[in-house]
Predicted model as a PDB file, atoms N, CA, C, CB and O in Angstrom, pLDDT in the B-factor column:
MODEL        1                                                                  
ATOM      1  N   UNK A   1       0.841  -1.164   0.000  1.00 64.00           N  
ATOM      2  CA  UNK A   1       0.000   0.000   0.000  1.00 64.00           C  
ATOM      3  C   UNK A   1       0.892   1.234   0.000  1.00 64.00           C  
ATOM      4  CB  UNK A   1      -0.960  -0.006   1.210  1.00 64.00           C  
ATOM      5  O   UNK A   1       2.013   1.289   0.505  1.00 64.00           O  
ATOM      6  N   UNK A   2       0.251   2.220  -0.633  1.00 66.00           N  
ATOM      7  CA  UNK A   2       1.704   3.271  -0.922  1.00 66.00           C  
ATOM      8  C   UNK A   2       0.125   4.351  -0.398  1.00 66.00           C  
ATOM      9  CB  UNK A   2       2.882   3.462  -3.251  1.00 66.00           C  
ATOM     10  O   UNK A   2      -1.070   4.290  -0.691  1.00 66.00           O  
ATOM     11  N   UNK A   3       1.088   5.398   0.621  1.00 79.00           N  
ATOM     12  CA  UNK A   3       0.322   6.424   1.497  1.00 79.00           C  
ATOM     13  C   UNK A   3       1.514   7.953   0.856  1.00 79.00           C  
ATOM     14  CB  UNK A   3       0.406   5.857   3.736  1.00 79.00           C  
ATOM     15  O   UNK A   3       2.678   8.207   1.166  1.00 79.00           O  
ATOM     16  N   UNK A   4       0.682   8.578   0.027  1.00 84.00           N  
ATOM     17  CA  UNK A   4       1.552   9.445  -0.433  1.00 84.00           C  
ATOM     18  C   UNK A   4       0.364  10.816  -0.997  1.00 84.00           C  
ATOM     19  CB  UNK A   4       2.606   8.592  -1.684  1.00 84.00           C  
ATOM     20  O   UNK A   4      -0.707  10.578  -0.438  1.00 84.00           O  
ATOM     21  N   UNK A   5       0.286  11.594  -1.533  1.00 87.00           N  
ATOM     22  CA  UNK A   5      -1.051  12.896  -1.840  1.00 87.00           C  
ATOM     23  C   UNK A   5      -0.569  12.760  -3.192  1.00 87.00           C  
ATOM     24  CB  UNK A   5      -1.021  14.849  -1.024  1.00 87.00           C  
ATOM     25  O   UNK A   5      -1.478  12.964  -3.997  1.00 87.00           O  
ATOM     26  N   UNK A   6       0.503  12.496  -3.710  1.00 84.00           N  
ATOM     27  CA  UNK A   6       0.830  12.703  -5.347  1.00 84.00           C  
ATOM     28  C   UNK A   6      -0.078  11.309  -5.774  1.00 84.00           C  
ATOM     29  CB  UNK A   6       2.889  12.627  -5.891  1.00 84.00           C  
ATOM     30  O   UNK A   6      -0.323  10.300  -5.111  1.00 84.00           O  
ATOM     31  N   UNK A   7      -0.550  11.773  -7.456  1.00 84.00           N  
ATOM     32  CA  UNK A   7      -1.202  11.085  -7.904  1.00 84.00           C  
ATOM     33  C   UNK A   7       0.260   9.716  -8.682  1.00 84.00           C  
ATOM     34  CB  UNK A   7      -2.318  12.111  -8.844  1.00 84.00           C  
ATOM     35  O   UNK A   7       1.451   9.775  -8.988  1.00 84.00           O  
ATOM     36  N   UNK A   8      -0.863   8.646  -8.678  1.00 81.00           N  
ATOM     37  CA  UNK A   8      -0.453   7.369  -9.737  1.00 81.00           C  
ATOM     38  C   UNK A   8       0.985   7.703 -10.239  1.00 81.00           C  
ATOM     39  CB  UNK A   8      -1.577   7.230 -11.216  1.00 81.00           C  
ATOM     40  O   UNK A   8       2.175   7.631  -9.934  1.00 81.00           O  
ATOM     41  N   UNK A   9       0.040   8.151 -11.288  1.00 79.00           N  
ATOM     42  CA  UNK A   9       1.172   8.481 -12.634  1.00 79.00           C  
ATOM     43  C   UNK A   9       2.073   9.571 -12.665  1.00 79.00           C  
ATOM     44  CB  UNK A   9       0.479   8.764 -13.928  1.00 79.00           C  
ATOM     45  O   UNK A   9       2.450   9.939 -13.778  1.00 79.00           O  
ATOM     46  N   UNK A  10       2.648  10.378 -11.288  1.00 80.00           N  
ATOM     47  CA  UNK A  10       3.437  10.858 -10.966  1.00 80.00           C  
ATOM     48  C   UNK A  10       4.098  10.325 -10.108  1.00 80.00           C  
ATOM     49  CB  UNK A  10       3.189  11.690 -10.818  1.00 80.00           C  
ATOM     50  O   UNK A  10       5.050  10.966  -9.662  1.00 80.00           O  
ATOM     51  N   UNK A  11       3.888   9.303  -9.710  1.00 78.00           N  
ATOM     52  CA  UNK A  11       5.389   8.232  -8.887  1.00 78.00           C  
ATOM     53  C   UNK A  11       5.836   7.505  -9.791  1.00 78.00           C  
ATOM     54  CB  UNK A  11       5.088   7.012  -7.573  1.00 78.00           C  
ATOM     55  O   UNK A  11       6.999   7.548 -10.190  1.00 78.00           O  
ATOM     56  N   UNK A  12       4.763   6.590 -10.307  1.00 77.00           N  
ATOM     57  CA  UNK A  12       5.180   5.892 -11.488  1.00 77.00           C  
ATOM     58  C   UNK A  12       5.667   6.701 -13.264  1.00 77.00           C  
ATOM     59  CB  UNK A  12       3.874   4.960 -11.594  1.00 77.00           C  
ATOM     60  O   UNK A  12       6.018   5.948 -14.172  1.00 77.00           O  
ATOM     61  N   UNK A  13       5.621   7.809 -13.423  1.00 76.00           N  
ATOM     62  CA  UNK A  13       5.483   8.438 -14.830  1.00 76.00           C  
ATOM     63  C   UNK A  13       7.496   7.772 -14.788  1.00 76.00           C  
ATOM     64  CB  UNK A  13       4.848  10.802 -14.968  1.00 76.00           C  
ATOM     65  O   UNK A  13       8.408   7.830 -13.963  1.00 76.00           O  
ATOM     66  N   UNK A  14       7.326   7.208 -16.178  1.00 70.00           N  
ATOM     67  CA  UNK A  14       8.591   6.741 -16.729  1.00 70.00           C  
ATOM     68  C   UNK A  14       9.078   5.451 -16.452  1.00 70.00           C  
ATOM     69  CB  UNK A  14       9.536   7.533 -16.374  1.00 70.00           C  
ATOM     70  O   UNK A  14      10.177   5.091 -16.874  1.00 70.00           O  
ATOM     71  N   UNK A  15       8.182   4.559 -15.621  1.00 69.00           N  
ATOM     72  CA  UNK A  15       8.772   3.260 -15.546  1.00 69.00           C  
ATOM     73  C   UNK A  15       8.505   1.945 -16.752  1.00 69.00           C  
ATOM     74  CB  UNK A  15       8.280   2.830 -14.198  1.00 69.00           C  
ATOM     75  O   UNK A  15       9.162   0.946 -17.045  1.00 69.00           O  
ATOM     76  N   UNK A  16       7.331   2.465 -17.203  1.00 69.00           N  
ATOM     77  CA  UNK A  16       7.413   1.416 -18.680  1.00 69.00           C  
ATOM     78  C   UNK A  16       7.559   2.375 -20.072  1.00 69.00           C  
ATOM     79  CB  UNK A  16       5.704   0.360 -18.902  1.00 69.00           C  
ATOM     80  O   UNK A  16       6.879   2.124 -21.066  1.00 69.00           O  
ATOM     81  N   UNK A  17       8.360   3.313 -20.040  1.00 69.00           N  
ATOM     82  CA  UNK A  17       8.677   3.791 -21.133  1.00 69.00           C  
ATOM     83  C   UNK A  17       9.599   2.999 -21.977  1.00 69.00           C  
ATOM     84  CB  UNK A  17       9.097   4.922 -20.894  1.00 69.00           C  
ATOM     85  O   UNK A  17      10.148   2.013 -21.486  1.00 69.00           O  
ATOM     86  N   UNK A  18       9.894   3.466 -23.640  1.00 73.00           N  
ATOM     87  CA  UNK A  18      10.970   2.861 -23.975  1.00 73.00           C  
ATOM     88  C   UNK A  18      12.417   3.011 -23.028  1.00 73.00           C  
ATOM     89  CB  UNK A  18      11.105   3.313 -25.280  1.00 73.00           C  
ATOM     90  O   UNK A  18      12.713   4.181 -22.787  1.00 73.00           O  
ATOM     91  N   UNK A  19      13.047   2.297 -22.648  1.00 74.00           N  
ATOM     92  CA  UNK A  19      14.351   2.211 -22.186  1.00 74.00           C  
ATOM     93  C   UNK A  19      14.980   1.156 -22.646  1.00 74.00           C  
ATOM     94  CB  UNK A  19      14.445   2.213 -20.904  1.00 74.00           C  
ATOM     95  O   UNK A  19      14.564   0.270 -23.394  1.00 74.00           O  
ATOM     96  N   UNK A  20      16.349   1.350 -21.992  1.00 80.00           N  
ATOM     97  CA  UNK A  20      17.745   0.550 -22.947  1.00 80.00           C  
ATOM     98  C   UNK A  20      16.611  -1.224 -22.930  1.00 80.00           C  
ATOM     99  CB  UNK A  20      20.147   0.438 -21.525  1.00 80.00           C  
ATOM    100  O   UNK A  20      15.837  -1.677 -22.087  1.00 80.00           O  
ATOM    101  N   UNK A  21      17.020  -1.686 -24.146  1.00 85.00           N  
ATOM    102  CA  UNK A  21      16.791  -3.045 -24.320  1.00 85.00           C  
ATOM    103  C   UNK A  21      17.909  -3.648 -24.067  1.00 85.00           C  
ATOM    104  CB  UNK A  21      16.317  -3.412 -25.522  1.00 85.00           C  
ATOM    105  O   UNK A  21      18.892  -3.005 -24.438  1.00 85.00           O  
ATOM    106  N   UNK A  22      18.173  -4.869 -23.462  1.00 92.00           N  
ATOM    107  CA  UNK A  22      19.454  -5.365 -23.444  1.00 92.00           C  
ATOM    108  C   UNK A  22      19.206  -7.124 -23.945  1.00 92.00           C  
ATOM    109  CB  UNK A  22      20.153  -5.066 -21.778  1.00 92.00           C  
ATOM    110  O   UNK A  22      18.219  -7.854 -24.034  1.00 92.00           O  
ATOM    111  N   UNK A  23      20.748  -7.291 -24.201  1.00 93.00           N  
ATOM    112  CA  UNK A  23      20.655  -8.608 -25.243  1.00 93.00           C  
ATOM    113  C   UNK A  23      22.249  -9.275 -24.364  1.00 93.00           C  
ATOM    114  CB  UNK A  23      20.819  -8.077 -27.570  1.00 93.00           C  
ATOM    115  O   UNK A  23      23.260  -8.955 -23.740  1.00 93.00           O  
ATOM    116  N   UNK A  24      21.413 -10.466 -24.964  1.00 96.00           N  
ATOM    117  CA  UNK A  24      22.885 -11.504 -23.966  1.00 96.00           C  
ATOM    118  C   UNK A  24      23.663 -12.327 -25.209  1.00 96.00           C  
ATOM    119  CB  UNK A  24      22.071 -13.166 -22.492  1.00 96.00           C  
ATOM    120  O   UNK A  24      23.250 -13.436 -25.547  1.00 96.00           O  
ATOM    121  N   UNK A  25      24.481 -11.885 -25.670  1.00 95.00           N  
ATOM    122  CA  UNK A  25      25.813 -12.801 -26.491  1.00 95.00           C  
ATOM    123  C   UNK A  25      26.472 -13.568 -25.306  1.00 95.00           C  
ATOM    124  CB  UNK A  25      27.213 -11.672 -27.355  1.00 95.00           C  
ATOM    125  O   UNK A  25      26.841 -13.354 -24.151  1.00 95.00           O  
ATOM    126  N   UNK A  26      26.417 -14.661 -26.295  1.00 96.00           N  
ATOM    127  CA  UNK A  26      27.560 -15.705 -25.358  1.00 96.00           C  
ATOM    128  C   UNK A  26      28.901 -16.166 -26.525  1.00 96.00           C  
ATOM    129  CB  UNK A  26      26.521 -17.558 -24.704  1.00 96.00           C  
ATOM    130  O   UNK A  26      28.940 -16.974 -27.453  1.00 96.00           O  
ATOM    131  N   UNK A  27      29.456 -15.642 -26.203  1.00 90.00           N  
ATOM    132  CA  UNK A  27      31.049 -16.183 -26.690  1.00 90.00           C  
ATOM    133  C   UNK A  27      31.832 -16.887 -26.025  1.00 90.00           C  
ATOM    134  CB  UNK A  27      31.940 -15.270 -26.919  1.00 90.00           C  
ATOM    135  O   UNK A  27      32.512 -16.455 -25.094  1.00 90.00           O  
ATOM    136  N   UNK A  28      31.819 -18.587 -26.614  1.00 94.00           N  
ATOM    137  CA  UNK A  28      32.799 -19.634 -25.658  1.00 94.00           C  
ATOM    138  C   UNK A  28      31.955 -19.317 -23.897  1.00 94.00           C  
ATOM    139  CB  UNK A  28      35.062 -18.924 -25.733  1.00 94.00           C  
ATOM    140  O   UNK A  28      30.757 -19.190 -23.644  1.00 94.00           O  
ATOM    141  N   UNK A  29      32.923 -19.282 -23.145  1.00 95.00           N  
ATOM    142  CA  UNK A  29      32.603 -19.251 -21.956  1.00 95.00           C  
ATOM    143  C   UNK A  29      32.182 -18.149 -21.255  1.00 95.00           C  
ATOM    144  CB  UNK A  29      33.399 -19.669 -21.461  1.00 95.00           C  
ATOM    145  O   UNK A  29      31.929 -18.273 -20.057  1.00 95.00           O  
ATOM    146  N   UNK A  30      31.996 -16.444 -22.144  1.00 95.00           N  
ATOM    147  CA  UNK A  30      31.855 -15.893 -21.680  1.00 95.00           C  
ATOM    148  C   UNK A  30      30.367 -15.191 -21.955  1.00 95.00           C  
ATOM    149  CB  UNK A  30      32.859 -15.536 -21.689  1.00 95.00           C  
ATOM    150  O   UNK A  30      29.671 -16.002 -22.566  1.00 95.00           O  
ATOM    151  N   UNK A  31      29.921 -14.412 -21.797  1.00 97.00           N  
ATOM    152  CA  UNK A  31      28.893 -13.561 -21.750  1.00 97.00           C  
ATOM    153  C   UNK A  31      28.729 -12.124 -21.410  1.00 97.00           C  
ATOM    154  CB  UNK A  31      28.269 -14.055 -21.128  1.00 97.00           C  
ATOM    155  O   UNK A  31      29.093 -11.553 -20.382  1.00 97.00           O  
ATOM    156  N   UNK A  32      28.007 -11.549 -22.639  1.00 96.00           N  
ATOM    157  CA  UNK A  32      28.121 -10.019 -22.707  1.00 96.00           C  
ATOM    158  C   UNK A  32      27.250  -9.226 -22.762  1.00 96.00           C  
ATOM    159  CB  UNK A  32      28.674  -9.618 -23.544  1.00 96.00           C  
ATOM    160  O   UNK A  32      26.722  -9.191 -23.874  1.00 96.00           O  
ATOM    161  N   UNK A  33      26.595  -8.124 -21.588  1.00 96.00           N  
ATOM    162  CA  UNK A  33      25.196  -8.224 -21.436  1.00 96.00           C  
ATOM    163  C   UNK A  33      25.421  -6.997 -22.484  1.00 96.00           C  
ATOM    164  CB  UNK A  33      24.328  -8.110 -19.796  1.00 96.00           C  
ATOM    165  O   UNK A  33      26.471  -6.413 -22.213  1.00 96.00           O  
ATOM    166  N   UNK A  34      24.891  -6.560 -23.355  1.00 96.00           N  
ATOM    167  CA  UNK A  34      25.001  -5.707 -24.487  1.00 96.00           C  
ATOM    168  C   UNK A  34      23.441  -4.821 -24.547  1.00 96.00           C  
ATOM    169  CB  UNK A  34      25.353  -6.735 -25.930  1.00 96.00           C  
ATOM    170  O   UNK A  34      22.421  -5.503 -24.453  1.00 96.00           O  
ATOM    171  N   UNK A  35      23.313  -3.340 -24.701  1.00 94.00           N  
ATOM    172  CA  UNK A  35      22.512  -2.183 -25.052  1.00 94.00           C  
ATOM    173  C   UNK A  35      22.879  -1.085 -26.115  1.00 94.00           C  
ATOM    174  CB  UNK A  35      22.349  -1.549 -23.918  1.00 94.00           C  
ATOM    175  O   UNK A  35      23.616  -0.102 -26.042  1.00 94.00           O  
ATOM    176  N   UNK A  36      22.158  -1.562 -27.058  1.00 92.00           N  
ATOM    177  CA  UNK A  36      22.286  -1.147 -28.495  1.00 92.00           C  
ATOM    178  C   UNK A  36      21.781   0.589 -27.638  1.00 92.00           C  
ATOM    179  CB  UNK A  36      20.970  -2.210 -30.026  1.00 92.00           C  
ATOM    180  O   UNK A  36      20.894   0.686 -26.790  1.00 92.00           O  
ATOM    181  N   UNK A  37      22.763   1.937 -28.254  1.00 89.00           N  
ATOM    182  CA  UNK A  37      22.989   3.241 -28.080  1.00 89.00           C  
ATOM    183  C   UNK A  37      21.817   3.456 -29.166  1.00 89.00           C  
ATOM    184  CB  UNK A  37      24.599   3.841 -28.314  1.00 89.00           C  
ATOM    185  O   UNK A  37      21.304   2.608 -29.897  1.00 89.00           O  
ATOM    186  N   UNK A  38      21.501   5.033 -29.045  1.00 87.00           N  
ATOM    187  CA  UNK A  38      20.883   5.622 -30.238  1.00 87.00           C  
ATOM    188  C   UNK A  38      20.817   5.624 -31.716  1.00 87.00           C  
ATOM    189  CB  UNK A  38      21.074   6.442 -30.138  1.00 87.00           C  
ATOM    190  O   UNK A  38      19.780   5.793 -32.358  1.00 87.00           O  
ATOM    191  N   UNK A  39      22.318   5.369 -32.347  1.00 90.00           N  
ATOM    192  CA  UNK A  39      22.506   5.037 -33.601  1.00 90.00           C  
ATOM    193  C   UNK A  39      22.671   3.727 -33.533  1.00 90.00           C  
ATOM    194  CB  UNK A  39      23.492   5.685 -34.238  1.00 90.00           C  
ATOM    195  O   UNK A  39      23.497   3.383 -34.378  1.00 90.00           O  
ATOM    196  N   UNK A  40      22.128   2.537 -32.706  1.00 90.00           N  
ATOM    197  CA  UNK A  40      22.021   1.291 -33.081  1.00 90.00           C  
ATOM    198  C   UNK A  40      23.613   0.489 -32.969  1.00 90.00           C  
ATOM    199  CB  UNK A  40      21.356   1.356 -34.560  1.00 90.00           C  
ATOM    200  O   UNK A  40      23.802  -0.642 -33.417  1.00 90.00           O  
ATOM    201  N   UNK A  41      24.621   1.272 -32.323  1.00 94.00           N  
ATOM    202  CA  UNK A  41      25.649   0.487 -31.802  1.00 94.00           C  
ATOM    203  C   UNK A  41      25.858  -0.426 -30.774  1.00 94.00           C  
ATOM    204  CB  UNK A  41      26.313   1.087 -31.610  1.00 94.00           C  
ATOM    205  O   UNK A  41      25.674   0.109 -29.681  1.00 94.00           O  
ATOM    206  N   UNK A  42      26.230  -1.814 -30.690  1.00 95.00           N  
ATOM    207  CA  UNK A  42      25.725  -2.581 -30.090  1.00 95.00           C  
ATOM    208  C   UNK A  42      27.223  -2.286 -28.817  1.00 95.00           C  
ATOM    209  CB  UNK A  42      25.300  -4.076 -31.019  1.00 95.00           C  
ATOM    210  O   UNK A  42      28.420  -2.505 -29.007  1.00 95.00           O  
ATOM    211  N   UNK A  43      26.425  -1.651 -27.397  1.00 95.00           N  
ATOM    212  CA  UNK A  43      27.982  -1.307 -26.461  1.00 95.00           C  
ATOM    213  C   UNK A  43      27.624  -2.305 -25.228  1.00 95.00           C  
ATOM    214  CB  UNK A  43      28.269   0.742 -25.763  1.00 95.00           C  
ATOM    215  O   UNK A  43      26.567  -2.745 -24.774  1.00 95.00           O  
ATOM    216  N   UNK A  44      29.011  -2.456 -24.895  1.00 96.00           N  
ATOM    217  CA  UNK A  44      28.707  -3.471 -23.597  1.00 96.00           C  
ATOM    218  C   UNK A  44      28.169  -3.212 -22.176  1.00 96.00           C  
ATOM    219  CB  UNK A  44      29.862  -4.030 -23.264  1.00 96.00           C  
ATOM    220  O   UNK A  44      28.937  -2.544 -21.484  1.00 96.00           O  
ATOM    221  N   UNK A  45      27.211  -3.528 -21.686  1.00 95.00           N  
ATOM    222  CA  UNK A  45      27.036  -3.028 -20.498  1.00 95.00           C  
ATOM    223  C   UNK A  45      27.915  -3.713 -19.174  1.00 95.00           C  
ATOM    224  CB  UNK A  45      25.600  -3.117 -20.353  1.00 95.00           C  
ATOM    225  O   UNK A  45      28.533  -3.175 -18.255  1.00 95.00           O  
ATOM    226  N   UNK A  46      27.654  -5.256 -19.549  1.00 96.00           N  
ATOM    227  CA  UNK A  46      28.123  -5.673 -18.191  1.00 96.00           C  
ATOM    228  C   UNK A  46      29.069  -7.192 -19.135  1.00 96.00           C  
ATOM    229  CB  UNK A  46      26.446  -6.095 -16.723  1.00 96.00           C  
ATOM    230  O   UNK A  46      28.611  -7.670 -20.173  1.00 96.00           O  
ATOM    231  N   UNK A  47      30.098  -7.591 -18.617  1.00 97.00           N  
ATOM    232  CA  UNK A  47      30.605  -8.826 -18.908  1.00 97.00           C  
ATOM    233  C   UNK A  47      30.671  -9.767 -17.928  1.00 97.00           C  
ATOM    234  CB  UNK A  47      31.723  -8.719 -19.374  1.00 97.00           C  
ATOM    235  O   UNK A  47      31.084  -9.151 -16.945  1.00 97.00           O  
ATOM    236  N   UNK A  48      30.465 -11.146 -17.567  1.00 97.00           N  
ATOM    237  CA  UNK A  48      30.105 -12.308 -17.014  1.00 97.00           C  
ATOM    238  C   UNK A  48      31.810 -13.255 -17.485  1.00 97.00           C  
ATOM    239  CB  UNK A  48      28.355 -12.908 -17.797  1.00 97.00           C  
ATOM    240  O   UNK A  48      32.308 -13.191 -18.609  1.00 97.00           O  
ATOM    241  N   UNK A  49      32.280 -13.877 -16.567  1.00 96.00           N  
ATOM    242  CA  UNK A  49      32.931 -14.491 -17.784  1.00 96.00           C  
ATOM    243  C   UNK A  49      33.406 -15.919 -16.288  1.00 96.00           C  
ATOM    244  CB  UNK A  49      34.593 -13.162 -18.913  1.00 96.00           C  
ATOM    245  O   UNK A  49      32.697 -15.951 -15.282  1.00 96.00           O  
ATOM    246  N   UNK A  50      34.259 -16.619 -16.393  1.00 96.00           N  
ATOM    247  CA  UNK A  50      35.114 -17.180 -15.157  1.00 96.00           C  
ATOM    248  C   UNK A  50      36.523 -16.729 -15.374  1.00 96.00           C  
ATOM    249  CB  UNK A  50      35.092 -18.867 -15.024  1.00 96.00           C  
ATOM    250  O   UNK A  50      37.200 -16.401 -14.400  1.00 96.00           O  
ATOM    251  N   UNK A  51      36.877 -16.700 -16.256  1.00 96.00           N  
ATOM    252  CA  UNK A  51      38.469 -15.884 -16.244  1.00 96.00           C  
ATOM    253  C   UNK A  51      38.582 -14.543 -16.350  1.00 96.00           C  
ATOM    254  CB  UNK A  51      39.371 -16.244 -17.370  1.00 96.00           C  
ATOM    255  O   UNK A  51      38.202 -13.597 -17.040  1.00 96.00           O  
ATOM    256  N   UNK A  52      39.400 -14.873 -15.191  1.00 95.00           N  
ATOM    257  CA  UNK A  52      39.891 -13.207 -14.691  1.00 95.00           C  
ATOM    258  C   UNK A  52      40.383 -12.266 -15.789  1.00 95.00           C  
ATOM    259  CB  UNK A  52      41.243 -13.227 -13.605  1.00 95.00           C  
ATOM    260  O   UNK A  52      39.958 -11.113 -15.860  1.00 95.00           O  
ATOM    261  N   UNK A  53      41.103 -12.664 -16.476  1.00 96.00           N  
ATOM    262  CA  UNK A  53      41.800 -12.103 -17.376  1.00 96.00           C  
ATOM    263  C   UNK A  53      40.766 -11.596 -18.267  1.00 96.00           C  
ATOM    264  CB  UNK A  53      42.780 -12.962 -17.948  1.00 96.00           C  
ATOM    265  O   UNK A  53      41.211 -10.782 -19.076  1.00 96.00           O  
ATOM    266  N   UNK A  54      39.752 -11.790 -18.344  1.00 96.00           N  
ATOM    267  CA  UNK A  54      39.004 -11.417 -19.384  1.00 96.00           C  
ATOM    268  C   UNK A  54      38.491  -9.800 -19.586  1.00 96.00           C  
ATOM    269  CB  UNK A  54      37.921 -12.302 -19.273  1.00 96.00           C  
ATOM    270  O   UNK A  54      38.204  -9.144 -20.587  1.00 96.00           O  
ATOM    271  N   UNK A  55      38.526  -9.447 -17.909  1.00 96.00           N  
ATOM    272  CA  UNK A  55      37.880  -8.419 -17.749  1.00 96.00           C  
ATOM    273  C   UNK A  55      39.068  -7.320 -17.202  1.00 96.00           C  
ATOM    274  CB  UNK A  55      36.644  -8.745 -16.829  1.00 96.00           C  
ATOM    275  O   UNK A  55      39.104  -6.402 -16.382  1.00 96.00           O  
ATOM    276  N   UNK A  56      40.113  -8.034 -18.244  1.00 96.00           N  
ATOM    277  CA  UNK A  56      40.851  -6.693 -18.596  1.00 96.00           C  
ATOM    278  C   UNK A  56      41.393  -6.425 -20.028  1.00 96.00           C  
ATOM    279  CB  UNK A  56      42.041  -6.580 -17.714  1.00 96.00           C  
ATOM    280  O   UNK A  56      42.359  -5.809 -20.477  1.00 96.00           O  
ATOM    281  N   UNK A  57      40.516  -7.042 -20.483  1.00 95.00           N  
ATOM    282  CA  UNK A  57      40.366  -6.664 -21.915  1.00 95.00           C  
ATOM    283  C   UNK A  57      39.586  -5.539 -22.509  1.00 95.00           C  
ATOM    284  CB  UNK A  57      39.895  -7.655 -22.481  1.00 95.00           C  
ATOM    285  O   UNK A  57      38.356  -5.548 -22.471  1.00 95.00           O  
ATOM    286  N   UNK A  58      40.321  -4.495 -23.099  1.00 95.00           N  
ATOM    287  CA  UNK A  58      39.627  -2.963 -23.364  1.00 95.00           C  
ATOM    288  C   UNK A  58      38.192  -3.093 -23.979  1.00 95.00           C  
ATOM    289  CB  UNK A  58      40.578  -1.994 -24.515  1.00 95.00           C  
ATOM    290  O   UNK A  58      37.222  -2.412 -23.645  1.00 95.00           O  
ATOM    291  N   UNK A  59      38.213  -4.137 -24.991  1.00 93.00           N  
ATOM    292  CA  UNK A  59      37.259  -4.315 -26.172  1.00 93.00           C  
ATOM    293  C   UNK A  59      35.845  -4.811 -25.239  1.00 93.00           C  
ATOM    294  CB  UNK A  59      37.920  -5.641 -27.476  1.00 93.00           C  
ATOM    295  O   UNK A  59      34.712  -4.833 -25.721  1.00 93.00           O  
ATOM    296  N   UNK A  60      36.193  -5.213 -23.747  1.00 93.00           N  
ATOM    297  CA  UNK A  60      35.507  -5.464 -23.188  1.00 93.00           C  
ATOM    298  C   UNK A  60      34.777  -5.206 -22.064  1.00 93.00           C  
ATOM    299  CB  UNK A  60      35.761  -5.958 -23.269  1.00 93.00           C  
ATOM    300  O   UNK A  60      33.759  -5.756 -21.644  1.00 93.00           O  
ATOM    301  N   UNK A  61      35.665  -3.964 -21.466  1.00 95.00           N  
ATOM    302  CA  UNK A  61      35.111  -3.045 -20.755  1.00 95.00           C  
ATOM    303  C   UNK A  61      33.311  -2.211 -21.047  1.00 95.00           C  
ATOM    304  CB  UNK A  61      36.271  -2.133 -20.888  1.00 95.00           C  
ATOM    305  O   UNK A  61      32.632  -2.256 -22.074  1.00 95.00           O  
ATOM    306  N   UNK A  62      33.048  -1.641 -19.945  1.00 96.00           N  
ATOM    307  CA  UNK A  62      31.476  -1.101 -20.298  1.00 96.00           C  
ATOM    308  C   UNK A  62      31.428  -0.216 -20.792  1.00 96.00           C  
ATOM    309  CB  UNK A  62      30.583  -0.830 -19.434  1.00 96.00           C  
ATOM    310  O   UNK A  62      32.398   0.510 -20.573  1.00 96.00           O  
ATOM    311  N   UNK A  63      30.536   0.255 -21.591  1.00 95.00           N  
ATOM    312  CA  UNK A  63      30.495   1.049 -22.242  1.00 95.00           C  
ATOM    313  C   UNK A  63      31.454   1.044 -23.857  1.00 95.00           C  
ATOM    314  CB  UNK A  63      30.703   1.905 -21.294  1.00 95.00           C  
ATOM    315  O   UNK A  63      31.427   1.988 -24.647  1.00 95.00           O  
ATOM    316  N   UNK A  64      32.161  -0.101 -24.042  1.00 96.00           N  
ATOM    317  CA  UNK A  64      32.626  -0.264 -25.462  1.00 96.00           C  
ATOM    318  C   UNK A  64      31.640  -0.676 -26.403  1.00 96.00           C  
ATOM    319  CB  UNK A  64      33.675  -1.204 -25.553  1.00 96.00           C  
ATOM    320  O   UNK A  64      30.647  -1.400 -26.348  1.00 96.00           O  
ATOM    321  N   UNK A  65      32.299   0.109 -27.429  1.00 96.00           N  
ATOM    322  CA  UNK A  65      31.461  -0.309 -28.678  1.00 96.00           C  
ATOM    323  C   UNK A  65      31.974  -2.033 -29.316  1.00 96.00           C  
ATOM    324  CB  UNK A  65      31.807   1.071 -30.009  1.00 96.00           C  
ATOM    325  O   UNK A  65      33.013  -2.685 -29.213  1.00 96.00           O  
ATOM    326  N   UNK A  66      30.878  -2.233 -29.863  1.00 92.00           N  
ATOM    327  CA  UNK A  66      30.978  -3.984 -30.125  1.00 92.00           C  
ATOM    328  C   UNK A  66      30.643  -3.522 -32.058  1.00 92.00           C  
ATOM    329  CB  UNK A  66      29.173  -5.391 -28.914  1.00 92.00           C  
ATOM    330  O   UNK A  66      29.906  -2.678 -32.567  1.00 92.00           O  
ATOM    331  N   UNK A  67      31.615  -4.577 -32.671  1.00 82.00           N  
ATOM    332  CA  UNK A  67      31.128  -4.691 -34.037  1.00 82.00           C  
ATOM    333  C   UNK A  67      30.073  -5.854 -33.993  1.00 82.00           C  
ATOM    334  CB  UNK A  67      32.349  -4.978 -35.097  1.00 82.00           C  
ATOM    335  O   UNK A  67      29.480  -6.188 -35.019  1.00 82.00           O  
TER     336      UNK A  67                                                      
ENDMDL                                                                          
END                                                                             
């Protein structure tokens, strides 16, 4: 129960709008949670992987662009 004087759709205004879509590539053992930007560039948000080493790879950091 929510006890508040503001209406509905001013607590909630913006929670089912369009926002980032995100997509899961899996490469070998790893995984790349990916959100296509405004011009449709596919950039990384988050990487998953078991080797350490992986996540010091530039191409794989957040916010990189992915071909």
């Amino acid at each position: 129960m929510l006890w508040t004087p503001l209406a509905e759709h001013e607590i909630y205004n913006g929670w089912w709008g369009p926002g980032p879509r995100f997509e899961e590539w899996k490469d070998g053992h790893r995984t790349l949670i990916v959100a296509r930007d405004e011009y449709g560039t596919p950039r990384v948000v988050r990487l998953i992987s078991p080797v350490v080493s992986d996540y010091l790879r530039p191409e794989w950091q957040p916010g990189a662009a992915l071909r």
